[in-house]
C-alpha positions in Angstrom: 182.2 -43.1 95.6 178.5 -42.9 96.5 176.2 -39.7 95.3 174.3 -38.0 97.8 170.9 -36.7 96.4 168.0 -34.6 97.3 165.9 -32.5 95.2 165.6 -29.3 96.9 168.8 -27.6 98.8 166.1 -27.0 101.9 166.8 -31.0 102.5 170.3 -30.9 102.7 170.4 -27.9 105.3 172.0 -30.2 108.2 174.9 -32.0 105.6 178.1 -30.6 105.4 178.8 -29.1 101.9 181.5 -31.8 101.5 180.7 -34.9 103.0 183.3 -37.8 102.8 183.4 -40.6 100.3 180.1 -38.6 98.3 179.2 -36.4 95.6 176.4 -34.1 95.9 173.3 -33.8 93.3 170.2 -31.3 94.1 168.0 -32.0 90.7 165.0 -30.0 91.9 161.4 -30.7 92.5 159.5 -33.2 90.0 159.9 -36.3 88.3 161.2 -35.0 85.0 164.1 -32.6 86.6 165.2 -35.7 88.9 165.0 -37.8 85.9 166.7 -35.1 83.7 169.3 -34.4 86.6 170.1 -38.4 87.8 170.9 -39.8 84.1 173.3 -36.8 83.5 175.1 -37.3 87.0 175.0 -40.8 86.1 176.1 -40.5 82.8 179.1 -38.7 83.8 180.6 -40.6 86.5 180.9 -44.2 88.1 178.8 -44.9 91.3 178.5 -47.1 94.0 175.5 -46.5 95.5 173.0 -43.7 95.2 171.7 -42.4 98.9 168.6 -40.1 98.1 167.4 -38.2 101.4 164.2 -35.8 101.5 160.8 -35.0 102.5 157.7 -37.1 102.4 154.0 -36.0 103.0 152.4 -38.8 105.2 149.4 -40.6 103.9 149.4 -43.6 106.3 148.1 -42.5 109.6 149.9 -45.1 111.4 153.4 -43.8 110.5 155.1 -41.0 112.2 157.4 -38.6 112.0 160.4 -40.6 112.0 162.7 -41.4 108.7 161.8 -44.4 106.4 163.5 -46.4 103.7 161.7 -46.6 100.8 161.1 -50.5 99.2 159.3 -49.2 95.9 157.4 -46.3 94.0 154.3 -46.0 92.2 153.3 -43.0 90.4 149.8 -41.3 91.5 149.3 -38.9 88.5 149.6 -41.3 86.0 147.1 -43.4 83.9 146.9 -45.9 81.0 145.3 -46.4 78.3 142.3 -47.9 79.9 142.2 -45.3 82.8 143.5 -47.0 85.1 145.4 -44.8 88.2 148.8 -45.4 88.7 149.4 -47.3 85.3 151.4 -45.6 82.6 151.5 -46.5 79.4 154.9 -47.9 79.0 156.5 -47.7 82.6 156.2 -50.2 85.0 153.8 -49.7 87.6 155.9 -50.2 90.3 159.8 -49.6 90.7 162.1 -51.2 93.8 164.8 -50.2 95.7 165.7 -54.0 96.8 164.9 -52.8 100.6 162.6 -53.3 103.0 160.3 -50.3 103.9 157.4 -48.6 102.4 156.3 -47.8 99.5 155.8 -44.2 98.2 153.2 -42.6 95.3 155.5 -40.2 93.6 153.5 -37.2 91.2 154.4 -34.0 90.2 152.1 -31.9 92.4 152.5 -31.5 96.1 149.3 -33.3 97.3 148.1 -30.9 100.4 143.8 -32.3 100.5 142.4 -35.1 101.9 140.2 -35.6 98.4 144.1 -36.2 97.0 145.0 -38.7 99.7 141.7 -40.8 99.1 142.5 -41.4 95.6 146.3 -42.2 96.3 146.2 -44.2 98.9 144.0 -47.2 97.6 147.0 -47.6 95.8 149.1 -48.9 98.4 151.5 -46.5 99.1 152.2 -45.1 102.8 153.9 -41.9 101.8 154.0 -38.9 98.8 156.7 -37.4 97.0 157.5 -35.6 93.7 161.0 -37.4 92.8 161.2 -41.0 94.4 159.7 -43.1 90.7 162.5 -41.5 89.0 165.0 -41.9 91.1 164.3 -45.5 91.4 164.0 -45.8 87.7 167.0 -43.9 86.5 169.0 -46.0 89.0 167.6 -49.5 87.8 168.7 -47.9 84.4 172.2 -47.9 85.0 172.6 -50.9 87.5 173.3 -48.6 90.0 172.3 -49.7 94.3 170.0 -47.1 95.6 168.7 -46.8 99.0 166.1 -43.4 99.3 165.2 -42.2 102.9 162.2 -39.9 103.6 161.5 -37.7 106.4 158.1 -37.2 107.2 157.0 -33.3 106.9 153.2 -33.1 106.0 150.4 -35.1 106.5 150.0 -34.5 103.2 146.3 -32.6 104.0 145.4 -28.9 104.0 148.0 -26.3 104.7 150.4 -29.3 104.0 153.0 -26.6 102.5 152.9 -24.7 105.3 153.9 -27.8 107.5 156.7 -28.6 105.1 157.9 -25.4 105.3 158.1 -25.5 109.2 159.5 -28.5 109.0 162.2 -29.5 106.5 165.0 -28.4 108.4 164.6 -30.8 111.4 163.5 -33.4 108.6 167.1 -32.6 107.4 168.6 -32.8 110.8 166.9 -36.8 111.2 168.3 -37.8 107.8 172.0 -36.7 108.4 171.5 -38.4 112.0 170.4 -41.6 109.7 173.3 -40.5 107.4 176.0 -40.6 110.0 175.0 -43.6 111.9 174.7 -45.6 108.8 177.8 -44.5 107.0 179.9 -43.3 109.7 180.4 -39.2 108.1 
């Protein structure tokens, strides 16, 4: 059995309610509800492999509005001891799927300015989210395969809610396309 994720219903629009061979999880927006929400479902029930789906604000001009797998996560609202950005105390800079893709700065605001995006993306990431870090975390926790796909919604500027709002329902229609041609249902 595989568990399907996502943190907000809105992503989920274009998936059947019951899709074959997966459980469903919504854990909501933010790092500490997908953390919260992930180790319980964990906790509770074997898994094969995780398959997270979502949105993603854009902070790499060069990539479109296509879906991506995710190879790691940083977090961008973070910072140790030393001040350093993207450096947490006691969590490792830098989690991994075990895939090829990009990389995504995960923090529990919706970035929406460009002042945002210049700080984050010296960092190295190509994409923004709220959940991905502790998705990737909890997984590694429990040994479990995880592959996380992001749909471009936002380029992650000005008005970038309004964008996602427009937009996470056809973001939702390219990952269940992704969805069904990778695992058949």
């Amino acid at each position: 059995m595989k568990l399907l994720v996502a943190a907000l219903e809105a992503e989920l629009v274009a998936f059947p309610a019951d899709l074959e061979g997966f459980d469903r999880l919504i854990t909501g927006p933010g790092k500490m509800q997908a953390t919260y929400a992930l180790t319980r479902a964990l906790d509770a029930a074997p898994y094969d492999e995780i398959v997270v789906v979502g949105t993603a604000g854009a902070i790499d001009p060069l990539l479109d509005g296509t879906v991506y797998e995710i190879e790691a996560a940083i977090q961008h609202d973070v910072t140790d001891i030393d001040g350093i950005v993207g450096q947490h105390v006691s969590l490792p800079s830098r989690v991994a799927s075990g895939r090829e893709g990009v990389t995504i700065a995960t923090g529990d605001h919706f970035v929406d300015d460009a002042t945002a995006v210049g700080v984050i993306r010296p960092l190295g990431a190509g994409l923004v989210d709220m959940e991905t870090y502790s998705y990737l975390w909890v997984a590694e926790q429990f040994g479990v395969p995880i592959r996380v796909l992001k749909s471009i919604s936002d380029r992650a500027q000005n008005d970038a809610i309004t964008d996602w709002r427009a937009t996470v329902a056809a973001c939702s229609e390219q990952l269940r396309e992704w969805v069904l041609e990778e695992y058949g249902v």
